[in-house]
ROVEX-798224 format. One line per field, with one value per residue (C-alpha): residue number from 0; residue in one letter; x, y, z. Coordinates in Angstrom, 3 decimals. Layout:
N
donu = c(NUM:...) .
kolti = c(A:...) .
x = c(X:...) .
y = c(Y:...) .
z = c(Z:...) .
//
This chain:
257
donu = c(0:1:2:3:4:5:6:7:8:9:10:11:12:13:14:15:16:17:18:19:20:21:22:23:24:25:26:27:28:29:30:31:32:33:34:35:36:37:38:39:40:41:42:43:44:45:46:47:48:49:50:51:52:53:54:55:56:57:58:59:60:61:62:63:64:65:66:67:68:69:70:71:72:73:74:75:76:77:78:79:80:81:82:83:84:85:86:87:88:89:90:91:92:93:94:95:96:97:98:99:100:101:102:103:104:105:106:107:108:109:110:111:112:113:114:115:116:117:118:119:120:121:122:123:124:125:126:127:128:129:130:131:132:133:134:135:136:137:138:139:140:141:142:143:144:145:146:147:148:149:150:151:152:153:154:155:156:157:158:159:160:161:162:163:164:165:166:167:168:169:170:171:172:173:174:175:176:177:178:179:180:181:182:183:184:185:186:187:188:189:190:191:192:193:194:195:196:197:198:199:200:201:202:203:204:205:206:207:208:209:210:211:212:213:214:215:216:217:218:219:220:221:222:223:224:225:226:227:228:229:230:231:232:233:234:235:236:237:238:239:240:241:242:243:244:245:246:247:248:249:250:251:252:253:254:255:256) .
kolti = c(X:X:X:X:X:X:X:X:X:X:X:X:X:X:X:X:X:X:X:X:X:X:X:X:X:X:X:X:X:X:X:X:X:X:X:X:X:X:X:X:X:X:X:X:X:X:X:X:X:X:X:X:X:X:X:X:X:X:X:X:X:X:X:X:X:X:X:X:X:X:X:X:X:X:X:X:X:X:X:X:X:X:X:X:X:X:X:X:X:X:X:X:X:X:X:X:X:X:X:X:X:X:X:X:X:X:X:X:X:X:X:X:X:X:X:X:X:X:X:X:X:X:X:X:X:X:X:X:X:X:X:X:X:X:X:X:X:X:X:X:X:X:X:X:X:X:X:X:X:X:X:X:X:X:X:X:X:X:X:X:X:X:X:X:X:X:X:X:X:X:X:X:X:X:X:X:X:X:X:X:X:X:X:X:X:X:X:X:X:X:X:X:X:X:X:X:X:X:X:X:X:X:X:X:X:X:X:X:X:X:X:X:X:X:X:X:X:X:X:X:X:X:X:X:X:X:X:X:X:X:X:X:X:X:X:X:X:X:X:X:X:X:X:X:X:X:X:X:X:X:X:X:X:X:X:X:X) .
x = c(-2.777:-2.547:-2.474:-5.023:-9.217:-9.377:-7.560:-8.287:-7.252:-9.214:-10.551:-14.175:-14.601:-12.984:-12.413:-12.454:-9.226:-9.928:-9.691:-13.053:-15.082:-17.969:-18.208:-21.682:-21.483:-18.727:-20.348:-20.630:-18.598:-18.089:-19.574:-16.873:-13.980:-17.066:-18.056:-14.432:-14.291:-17.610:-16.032:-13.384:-15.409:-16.934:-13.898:-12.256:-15.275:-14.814:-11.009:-11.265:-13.936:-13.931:-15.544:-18.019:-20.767:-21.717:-24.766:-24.550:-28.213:-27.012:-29.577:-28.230:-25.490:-22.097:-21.159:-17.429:-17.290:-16.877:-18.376:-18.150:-18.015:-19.848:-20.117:-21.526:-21.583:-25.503:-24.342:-21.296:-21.564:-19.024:-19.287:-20.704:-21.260:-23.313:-22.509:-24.227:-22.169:-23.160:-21.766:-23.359:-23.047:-21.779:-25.822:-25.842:-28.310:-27.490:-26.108:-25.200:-26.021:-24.779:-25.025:-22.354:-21.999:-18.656:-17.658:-15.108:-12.208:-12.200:-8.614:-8.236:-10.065:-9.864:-13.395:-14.412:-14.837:-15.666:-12.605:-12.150:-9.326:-8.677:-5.725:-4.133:-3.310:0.208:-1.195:-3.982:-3.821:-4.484:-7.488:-10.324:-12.606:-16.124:-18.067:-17.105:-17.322:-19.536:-17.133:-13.462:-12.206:-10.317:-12.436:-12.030:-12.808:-9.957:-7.603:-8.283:-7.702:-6.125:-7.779:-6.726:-8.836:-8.260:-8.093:-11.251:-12.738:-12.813:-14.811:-18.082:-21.657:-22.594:-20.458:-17.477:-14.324:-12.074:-8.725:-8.604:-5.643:-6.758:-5.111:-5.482:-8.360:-5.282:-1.928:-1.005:-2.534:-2.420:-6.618:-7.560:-8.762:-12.327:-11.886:-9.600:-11.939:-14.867:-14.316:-13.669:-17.549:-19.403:-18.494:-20.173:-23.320:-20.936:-18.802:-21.778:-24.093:-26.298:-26.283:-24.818:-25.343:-27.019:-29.750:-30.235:-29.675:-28.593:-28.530:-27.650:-28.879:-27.493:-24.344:-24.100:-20.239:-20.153:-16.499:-15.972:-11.868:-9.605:-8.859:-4.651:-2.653:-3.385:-4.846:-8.712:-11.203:-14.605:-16.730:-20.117:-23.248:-26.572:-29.537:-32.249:-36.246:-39.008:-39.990:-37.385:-35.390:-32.110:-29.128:-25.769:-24.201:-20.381:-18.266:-14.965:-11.580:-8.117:-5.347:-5.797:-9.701:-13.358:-13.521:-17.062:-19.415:-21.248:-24.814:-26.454:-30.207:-30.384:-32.773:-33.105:-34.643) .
y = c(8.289:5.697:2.261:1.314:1.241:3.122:4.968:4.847:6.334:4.722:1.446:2.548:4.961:4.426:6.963:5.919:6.541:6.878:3.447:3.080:5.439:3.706:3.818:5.844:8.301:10.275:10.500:6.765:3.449:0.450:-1.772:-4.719:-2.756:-1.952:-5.439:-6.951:-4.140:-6.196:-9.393:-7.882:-6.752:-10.275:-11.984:-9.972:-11.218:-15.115:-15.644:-19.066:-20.349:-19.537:-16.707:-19.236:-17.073:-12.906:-12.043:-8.090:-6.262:-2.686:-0.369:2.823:4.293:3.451:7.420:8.311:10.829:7.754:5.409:3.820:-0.659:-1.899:-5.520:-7.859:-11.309:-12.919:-16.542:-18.625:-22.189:-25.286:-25.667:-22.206:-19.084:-16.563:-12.351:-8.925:-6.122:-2.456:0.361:3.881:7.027:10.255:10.921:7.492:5.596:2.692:2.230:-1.980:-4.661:-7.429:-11.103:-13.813:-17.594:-18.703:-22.606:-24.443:-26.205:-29.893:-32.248:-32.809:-35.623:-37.112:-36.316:-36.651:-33.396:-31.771:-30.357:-27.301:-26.977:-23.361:-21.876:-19.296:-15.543:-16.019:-17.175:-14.573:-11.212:-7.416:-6.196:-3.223:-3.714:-4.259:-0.912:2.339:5.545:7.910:10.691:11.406:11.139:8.117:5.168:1.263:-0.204:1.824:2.566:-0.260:-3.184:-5.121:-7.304:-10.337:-12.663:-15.747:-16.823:-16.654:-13.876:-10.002:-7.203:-7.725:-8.664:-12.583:-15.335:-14.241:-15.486:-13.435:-12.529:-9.557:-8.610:-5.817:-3.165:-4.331:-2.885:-0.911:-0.335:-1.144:-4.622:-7.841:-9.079:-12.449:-14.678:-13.634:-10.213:-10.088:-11.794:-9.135:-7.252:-9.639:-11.130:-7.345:-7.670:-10.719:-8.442:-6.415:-9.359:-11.165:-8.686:-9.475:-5.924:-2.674:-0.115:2.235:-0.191:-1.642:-0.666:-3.683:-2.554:-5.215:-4.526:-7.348:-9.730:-13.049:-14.669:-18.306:-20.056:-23.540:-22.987:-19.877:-18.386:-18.548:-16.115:-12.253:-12.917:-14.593:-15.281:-15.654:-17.407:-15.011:-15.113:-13.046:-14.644:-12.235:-11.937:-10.133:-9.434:-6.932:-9.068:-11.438:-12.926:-12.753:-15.912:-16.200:-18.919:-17.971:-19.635:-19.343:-21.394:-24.462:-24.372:-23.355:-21.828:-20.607:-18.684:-15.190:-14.593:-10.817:-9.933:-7.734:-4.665:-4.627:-1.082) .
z = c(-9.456:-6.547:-8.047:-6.172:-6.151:-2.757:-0.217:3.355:6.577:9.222:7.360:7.363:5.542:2.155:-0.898:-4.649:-7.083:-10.696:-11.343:-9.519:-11.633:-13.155:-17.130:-17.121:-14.092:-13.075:-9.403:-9.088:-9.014:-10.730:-8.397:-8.737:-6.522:-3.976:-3.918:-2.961:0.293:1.194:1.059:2.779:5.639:6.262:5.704:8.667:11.037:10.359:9.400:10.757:7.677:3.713:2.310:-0.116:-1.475:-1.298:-2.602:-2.939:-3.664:-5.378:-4.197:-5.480:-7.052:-4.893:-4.562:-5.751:-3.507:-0.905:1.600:5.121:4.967:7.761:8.494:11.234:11.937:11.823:12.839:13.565:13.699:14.189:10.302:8.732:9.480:7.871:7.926:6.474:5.233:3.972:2.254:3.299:1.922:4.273:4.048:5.926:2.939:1.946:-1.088:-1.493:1.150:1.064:2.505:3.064:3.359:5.174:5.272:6.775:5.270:6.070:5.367:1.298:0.186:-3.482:-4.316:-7.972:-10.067:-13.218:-14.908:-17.480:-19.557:-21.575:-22.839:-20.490:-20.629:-21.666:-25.048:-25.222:-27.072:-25.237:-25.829:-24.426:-22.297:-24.521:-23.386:-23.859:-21.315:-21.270:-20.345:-20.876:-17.142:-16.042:-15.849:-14.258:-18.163:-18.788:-16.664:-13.243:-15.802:-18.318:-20.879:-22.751:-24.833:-26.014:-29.931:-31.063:-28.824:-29.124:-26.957:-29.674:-28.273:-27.708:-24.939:-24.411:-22.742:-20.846:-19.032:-16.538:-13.950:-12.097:-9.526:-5.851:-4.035:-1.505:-2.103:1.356:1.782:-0.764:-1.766:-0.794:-3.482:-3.204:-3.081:-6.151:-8.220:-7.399:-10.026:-12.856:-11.536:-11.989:-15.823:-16.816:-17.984:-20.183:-21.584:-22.826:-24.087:-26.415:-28.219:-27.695:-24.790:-27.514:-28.589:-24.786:-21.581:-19.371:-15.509:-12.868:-9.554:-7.888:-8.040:-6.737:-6.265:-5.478:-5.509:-4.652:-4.439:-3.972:-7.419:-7.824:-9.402:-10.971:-14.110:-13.446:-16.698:-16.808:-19.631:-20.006:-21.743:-21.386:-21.440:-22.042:-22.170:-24.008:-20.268:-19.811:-17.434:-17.937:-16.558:-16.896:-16.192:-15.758:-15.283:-12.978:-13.849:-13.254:-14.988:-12.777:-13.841:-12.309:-9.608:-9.349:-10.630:-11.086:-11.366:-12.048:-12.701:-15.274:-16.084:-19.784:-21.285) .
//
């Protein structure tokens, strides 16, 4: 198996390994390793500004059999810049779009910040990943990444706080920041459930990523909790670390049944 989330010949169209495989669907991905090829796509078109925020509305399934990434660039200003990507289907629908705000770095200034101090993955024990497959092949909750939790925390419903290292989205090329953090923000929904898969369905059909710094290092956390309504709506809300601190946050709608 490659140790990668995709293959690709021609850098368009891109096919799923294993580690891809969504937990519920064999024919369908997790949508975190599709997610970081979208910031990858937009990154390409403004390398001179950060990647800040990608806001990714999930359509449809993301098919395993494999997709094309296309991007374009909507507006580039002295200080912004804003881009559109989509993944398609060989049927050519659309399967995730997704939409992009790009900022430039200015010289370091000693602005005053907010600060978060947790205890890092060298001091946290292996664990699973919280939810469970619905089928026996190879799977990203078990087989694209690792899982370490802090003391105190375990895979069982309610806020949860999290370490994740996962496989790089290619084997021939090294993720930026934001795209290695992709899929550590699609799991938010599943870290901080509120009850079990069996007893209610929680669907996200969209993911918002906003980071206010680069994410350093492998292993990236997130602190998640669900909030969820009578309505049959909720959030996920996830707070993105790494061992230096925040980094940003992750935001998913959820469809509660």
């Amino acid at each position: 198996m490659t140790n990668a989330f995709f293959t690709t010949q021609d850098h368009q169209w891109f096919t799923p390994t294993p580690h891809t495989r969504g937990p519920w669907d064999i024919n369908a991905c997790h949508a975190g390793p599709p997610t970081g090829l979208l910031a990858r796509a937009v990154e390409k078109l403004v390398p001179e500004k950060r990647l800040a925020r990608l806001s990714v509305d999930l359509l449809r399934p993301i098919p395993f059999e494999g997709f094309y990434v296309e991007a374009s660039l909507v507006r580039s200003g002295r200080s912004t810049a804003a881009t559109t990507a989509l993944i398609k289907g060989k049927d050519d629908k659309v399967a995730a779009m997704a939409t992009a705000l790009h900022i430039i770095e200015q010289n370091p200034k000693p602005y005053p910040t907010a600060t978060l101090k947790i205890d890092g993955p060298d001091t946290a024990k292996p664990g699973n990943f919280p939810i469970e497959t619905l089928h026996d092949l190879p799977a990203f909750n078990g087989d694209g990444v690792q899982i370490r939790y802090p003391q105190g925390e375990d895979r069982g419903p309610g806020p949860t706080t999290v370490w994740m290292k996962t496989v790089p989205l290619l084997s021939t090329e090294r993720p930026s920041p934001f795209q290695k953090i992709c899929p550590l923000a699609d799991c938010g929904n599943a870290f901080g459930r509120n009850a079990e898969p069996a007893d209610v369905s929680f669907v996200n059909p969209d993911l918002t990523i906003v980071l206010h710094r680069d994410p350093v290092g492998d292993w990236l956390g997130s602190h998640s909790t669900g909030y969820w309504e009578p309505t049959g709506q909720g959030l996920a809300d996830a707070q993105l670390f790494d061992e230096h601190g925040c980094v940003g946050r992750a935001l998913q709608t959820m469809l509660l049944k």
